[in-house]
C-alpha positions in Angstrom: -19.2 18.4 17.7 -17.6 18.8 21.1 -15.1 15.9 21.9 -13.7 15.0 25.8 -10.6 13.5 26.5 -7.2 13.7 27.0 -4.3 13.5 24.4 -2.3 10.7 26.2 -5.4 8.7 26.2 -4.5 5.8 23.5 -8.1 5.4 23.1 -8.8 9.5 22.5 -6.1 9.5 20.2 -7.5 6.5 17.9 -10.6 8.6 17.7 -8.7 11.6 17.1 -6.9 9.6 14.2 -9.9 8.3 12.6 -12.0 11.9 12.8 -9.0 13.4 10.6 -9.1 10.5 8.4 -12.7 11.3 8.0 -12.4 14.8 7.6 -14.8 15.0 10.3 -14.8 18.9 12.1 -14.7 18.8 15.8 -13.3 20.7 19.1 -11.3 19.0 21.6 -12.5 19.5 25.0 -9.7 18.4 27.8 -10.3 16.7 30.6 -8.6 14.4 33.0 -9.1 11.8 35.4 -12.3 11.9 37.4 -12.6 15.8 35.9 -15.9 17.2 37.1 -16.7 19.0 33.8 -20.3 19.2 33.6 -20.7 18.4 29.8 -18.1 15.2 30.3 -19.7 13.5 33.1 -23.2 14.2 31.2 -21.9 12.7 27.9 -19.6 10.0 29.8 -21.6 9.1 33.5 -18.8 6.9 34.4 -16.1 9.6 33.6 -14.3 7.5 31.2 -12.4 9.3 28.3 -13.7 9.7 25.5 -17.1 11.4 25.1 -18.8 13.0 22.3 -21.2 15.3 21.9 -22.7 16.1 18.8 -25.6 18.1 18.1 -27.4 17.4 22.0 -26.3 13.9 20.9 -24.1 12.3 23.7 -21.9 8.9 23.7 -18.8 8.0 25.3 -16.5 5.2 24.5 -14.0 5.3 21.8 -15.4 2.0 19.4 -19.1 3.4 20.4 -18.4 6.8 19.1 -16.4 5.8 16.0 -19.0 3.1 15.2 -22.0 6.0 15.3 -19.2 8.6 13.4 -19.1 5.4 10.4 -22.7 5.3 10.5 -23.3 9.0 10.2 -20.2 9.2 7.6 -19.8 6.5 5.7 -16.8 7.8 3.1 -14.3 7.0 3.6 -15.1 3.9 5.0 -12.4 2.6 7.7 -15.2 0.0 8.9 -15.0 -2.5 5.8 -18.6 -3.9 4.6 -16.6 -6.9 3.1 -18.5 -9.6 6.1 -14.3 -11.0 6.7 -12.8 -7.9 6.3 -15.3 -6.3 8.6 -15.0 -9.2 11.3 -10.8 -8.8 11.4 -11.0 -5.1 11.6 -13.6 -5.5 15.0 -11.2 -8.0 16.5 -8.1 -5.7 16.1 -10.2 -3.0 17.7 -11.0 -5.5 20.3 -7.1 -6.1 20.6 -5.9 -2.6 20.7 -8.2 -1.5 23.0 -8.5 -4.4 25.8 -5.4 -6.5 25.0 -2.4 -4.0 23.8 -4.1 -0.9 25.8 -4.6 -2.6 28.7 -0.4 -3.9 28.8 0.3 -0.6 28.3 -1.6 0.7 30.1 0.2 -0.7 33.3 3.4 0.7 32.2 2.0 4.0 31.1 -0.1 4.9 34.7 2.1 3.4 36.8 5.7 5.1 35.5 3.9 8.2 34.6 0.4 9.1 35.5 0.6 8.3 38.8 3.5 9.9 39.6 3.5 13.3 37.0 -0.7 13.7 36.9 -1.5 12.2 40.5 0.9 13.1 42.4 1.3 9.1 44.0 4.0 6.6 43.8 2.9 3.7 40.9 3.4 0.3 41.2 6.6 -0.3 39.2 6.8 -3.8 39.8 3.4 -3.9 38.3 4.7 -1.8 35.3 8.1 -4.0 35.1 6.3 -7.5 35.0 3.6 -5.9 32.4 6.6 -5.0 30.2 8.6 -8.2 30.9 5.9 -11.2 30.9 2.8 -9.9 28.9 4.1 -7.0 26.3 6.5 -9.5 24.2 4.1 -11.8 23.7 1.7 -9.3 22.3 4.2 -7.6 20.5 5.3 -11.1 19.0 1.8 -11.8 17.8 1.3 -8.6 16.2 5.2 -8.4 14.5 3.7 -12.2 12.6 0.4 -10.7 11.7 1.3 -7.6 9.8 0.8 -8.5 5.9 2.7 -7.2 3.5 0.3 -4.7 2.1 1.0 -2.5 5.2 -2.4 -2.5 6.7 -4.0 -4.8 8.9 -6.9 -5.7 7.1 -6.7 -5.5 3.0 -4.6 -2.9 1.4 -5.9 0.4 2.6 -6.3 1.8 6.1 -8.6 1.0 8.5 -10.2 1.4 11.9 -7.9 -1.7 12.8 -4.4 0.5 12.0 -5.6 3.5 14.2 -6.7 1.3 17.4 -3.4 -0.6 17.2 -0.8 1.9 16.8 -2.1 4.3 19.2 -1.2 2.3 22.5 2.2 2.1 20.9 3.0 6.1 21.2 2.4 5.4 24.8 4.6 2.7 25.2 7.3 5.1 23.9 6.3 8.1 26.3 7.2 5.3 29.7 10.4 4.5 28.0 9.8 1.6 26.2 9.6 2.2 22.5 9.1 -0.9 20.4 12.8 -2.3 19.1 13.2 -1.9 15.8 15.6 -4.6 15.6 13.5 -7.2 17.2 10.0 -5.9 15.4 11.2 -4.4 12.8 7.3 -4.9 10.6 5.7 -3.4 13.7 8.5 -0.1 13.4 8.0 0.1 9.6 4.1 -0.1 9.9 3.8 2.1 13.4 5.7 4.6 11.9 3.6 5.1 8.6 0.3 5.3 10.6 1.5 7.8 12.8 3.1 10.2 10.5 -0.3 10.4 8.6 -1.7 13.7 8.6 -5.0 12.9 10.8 -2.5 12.2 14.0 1.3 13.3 13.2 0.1 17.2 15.0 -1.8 15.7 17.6 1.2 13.8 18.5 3.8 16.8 17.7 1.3 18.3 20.9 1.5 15.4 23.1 5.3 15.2 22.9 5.8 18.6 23.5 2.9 18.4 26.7 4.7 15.1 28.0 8.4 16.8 27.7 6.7 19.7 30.0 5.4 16.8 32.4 8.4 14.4 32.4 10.8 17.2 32.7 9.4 19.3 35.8 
């Protein structure tokens, strides 16, 4: 199975998360931005990041591919059959992907992929009012709705722990890191996500790409 994307991508790196939590074998294939890679743009024809291919099989879209992957391999199950536990671990997909993502997301392009990958100025004040107005409310939300089992949904981990924390490493690479003081649940939990084994490497290798990147 051939996967496309980019490590800085929060939504490659939740797939990358829940592939080594499924023991699942796979080659990452990178690509950027608008790359022209014939097998990407076949198994994404938008060029959005990630794609799959698997066995002449192509999807592309992060939940898409993960949601096939659970069907295909169903232990360990990260997609709970429980109908309530199922339903909260969809939304917090849903929230990672469009709601947290997308905040970051304006901080992330416009302080460093637009400048480092692109070569272009970014809109800061874009970036600045993201980080100001919209990320503190989200980050407010999430700090009340961490339980006290340590996982989002019941007491084991789930899709839901791998699409939320991954938005969060790149809030860290643009300079904004979440403060442990003020969310100190979402710093305890972040931090045991990402230091499991199916992600801590991959992000060991994005740090050391984005210290090349932000330092040249």
């Amino acid at each position: 199975m051939i996967i496309y994307g980019s490590l800085v991508s929060p939504f490659v790196r939740k797939l990358l998360g829940f592939l080594g939590e499924k023991n699942i074998a796979f080659e990452l294939k990178g690509v950027g931005i608008g790359d022209p890679d014939p097998g990407f743009r076949a198994a994404s024809p938008l060029g959005k990041m990630p794609a799959m291919e698997d066995d002449g099989f192509t999807l592309a879209d992060s939940s898409a591919i993960i949601h096939y992957l659970e069907a295909k391999h169903p232990e360990p199950a990260l997609i709970p059959a429980e109908p309530r536990e199922r339903g909260r671990v969809i939304w917090w997909d849903e929230f990672g992907d469009t709601v947290l993502a997308a905040c970051s997301g304006k901080l992330f392009f416009n302080r460093i992929v637009a400048p480092k990958f692109l070569g272009r100025d970014g809109d800061l004040a874009a970036a600045a009012l993201a980080e100001s107005e919209e990320l503190p409310k989200l980050l407010g939300y999430l700090e009340s709705a961490i339980p006290a089992s340590g996982y989002l949904v019941g007491d084991r981990l789930t899709l839901a722990d791998l699409a939320v924390a991954s938005p969060l490493v790149n809030l860290r690479h643009c300079g904004s890191p979440v403060d442990i003081a003020t969310y100190p649940r979402i710093a305890a939990w972040s931090a045991a996500i990402l230091a499991r084994d199916s992600l801590a490497p991959w992000i060991a290798k994005e740090d050391r790409m984005m210290a090349r990147v932000q330092g040249g």
